[in-house]
C-alpha positions in Angstrom: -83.5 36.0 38.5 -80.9 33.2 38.1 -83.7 30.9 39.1 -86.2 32.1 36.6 -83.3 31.8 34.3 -82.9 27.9 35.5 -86.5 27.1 35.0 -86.5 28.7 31.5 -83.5 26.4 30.5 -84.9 23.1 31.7 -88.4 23.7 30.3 -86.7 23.9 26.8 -84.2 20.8 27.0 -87.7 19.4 28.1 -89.5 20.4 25.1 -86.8 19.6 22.8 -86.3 15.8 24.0 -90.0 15.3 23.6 -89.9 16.6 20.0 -86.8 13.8 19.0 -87.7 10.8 20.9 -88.3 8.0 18.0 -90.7 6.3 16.7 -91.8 2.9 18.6 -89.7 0.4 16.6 -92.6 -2.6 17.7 -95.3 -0.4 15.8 -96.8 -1.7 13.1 -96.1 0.4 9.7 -99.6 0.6 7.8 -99.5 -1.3 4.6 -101.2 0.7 1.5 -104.2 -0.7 0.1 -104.5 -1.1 -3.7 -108.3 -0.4 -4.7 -110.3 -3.7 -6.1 -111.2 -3.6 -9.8 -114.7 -4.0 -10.4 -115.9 -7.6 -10.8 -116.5 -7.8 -14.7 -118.8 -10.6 -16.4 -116.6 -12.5 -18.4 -117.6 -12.6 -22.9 -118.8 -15.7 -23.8 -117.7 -16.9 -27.1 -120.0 -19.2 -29.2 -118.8 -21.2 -31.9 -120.7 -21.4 -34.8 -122.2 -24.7 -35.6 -120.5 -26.3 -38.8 -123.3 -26.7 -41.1 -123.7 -30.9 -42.0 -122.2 -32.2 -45.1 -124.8 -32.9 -48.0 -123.8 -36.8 -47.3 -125.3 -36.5 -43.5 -128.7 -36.3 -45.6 -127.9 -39.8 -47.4 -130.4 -41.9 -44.7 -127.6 -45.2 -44.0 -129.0 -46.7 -40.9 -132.4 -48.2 -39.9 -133.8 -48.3 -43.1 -137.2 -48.7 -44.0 -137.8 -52.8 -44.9 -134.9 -54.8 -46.5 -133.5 -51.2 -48.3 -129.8 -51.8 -48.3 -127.4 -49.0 -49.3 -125.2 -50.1 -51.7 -123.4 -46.6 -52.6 -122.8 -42.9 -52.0 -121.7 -41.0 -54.9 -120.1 -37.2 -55.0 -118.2 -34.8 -56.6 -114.8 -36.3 -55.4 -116.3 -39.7 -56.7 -114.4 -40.6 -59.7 -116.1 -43.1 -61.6 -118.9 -40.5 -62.2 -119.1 -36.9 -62.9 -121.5 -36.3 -59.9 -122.4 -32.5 -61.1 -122.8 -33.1 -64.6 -125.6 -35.8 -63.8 -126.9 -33.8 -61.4 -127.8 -31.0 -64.3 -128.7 -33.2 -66.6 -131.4 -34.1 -63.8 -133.0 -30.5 -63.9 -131.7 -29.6 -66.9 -135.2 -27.7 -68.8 -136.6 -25.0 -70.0 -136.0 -23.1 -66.9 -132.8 -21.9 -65.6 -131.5 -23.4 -62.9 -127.7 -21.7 -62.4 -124.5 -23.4 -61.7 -125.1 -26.5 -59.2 -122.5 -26.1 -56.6 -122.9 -29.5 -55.5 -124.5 -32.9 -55.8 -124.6 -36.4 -54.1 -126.3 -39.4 -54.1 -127.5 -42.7 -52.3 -127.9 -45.8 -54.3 -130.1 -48.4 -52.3 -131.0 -51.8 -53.1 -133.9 -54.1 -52.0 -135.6 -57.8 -51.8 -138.7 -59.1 -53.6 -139.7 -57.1 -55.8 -138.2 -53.8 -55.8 -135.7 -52.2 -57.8 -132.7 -49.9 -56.9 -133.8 -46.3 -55.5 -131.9 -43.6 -55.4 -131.8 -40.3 -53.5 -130.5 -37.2 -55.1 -129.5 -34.1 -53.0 -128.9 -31.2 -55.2 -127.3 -27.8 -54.1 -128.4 -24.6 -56.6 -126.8 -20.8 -55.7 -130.3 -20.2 -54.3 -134.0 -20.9 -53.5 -135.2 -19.2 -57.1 -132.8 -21.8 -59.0 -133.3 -24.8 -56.5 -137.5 -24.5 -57.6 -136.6 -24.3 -61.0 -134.6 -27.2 -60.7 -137.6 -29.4 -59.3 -139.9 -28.0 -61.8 -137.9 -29.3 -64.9 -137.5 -32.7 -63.3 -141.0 -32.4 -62.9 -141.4 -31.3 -66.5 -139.7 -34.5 -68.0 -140.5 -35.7 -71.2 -139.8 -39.4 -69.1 -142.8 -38.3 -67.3 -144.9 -37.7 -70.1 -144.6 -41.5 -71.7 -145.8 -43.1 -69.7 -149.7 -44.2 -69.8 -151.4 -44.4 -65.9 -155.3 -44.8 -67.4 -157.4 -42.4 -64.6 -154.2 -42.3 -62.5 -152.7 -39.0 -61.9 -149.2 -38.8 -62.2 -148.2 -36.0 -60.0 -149.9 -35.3 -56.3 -148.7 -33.5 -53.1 -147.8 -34.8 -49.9 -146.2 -33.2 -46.4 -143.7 -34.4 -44.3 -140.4 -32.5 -42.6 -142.8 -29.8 -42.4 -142.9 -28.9 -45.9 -144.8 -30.1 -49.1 -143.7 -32.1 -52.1 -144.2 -33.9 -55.4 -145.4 -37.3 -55.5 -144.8 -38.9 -58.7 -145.8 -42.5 -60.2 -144.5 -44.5 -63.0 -144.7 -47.9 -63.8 -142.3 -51.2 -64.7 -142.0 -51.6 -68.2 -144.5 -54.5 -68.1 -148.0 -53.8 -68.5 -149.0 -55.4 -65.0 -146.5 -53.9 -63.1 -147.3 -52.1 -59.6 -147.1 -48.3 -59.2 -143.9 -47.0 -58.4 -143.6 -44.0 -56.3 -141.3 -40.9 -56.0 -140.8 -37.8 -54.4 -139.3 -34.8 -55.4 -139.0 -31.1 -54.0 -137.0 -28.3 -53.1 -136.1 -26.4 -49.8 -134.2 -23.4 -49.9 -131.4 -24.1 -52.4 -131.4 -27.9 -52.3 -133.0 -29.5 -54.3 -134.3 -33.6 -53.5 -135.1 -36.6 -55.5 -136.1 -40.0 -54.4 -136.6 -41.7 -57.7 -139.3 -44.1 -58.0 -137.7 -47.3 -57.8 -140.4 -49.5 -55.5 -144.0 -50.3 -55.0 -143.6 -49.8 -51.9 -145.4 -46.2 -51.4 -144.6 -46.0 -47.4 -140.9 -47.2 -47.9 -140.4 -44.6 -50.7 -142.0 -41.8 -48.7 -139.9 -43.3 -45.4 -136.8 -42.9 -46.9 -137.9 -38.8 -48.8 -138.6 -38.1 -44.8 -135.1 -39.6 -43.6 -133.1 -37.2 -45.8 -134.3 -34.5 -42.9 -134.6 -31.9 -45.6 
């Protein structure tokens, strides 16, 4: 009995040494993972092009012939009141609105032409801008002047779009043809006064505004 006792008492010293032996000190302790956000495709943020100032339009370099530009003129100019001439431009019968801005290129030239100007004209919108070329078109200017079998007013393209040819002549009964272009795209209007014979240079430097 004492025996069965014995064995009894070392099976449970047994069992209880097995349950407190430690941990192996050389294992490694697993490190918990933190789950991987899902890749996300960054936002691309476009910047808005800055639209180009009126001026841009003015053609400066590579000019057509011996066409020098001798001035810009604006609203900030102060020799001139830039938006008042510009209505007095289009002023007519038809209403044109406020102009909310105006500039212009003065250009000079050899031989015989005479000073040209381009006139870039902003209107509140495409319905006033038309109106606009329409009274310059309407000029009583326009009207005085005596071309025999000539017609004054024709259409030509260029810039994808169509506009106003217009001749006039020198003062002088011989004089050469002068020619002009005038038209209107959304709400600018454009002006290339008739200032030289030259009917390629004037329509060269109507196609350079980019309008």
């Amino acid at each position: 009995m004492k025996s069965i006792l014995l064995i009894l008492v070392l099976i449970a010293a047994i069992a209880a040494s097995a349950c407190i032996i430690p941990d192996d000190p050389d294992a490694e302790t697993p490190t918990p993972t933190t789950p991987t956000p899902a890749l996300t495709t960054p936002t691309t943020t476009t910047t808005p092009e800055t639209p180009p100032s009126m001026a841009d339009a003015i053609p400066v370099g590579e000019l057509p012939e011996s066409f020098t530009l001798r001035a810009v003129l604006d609203k900030n100019t102060e020799t001139v009141d830039m938006i008042g001439d510009a209505a007095l431009m289009v002023s007519g019968s038809l209403d044109v609105g406020e102009i909310v801005d105006a500039v212009q290129g003065i250009y000079v030239a050899e031989g015989a032409h005479t000073d040209t100007a381009i006139t870039i004209i902003e209107c509140t919108d495409s319905v006033n801008a038309a109106n606009a070329a329409q009274n310059y078109k309407n000029q009583s200017k326009f009207e005085r002047l005596h071309l025999g079998t000539i017609s004054r007013f024709g259409t030509v393209n260029f810039n994808g779009h169509e506009a106003t040819e217009v001749k006039t002549r020198p003062p002088v009964d011989d004089g050469d043809l002068r020619h002009g272009y005038f038209w209107s795209n959304g709400n600018f209007v454009v002006i290339v006064e008739p200032g030289t014979s030259d009917k390629s240079a004037s329509m060269e430097l109507a196609r350079m505004t980019g309008y």
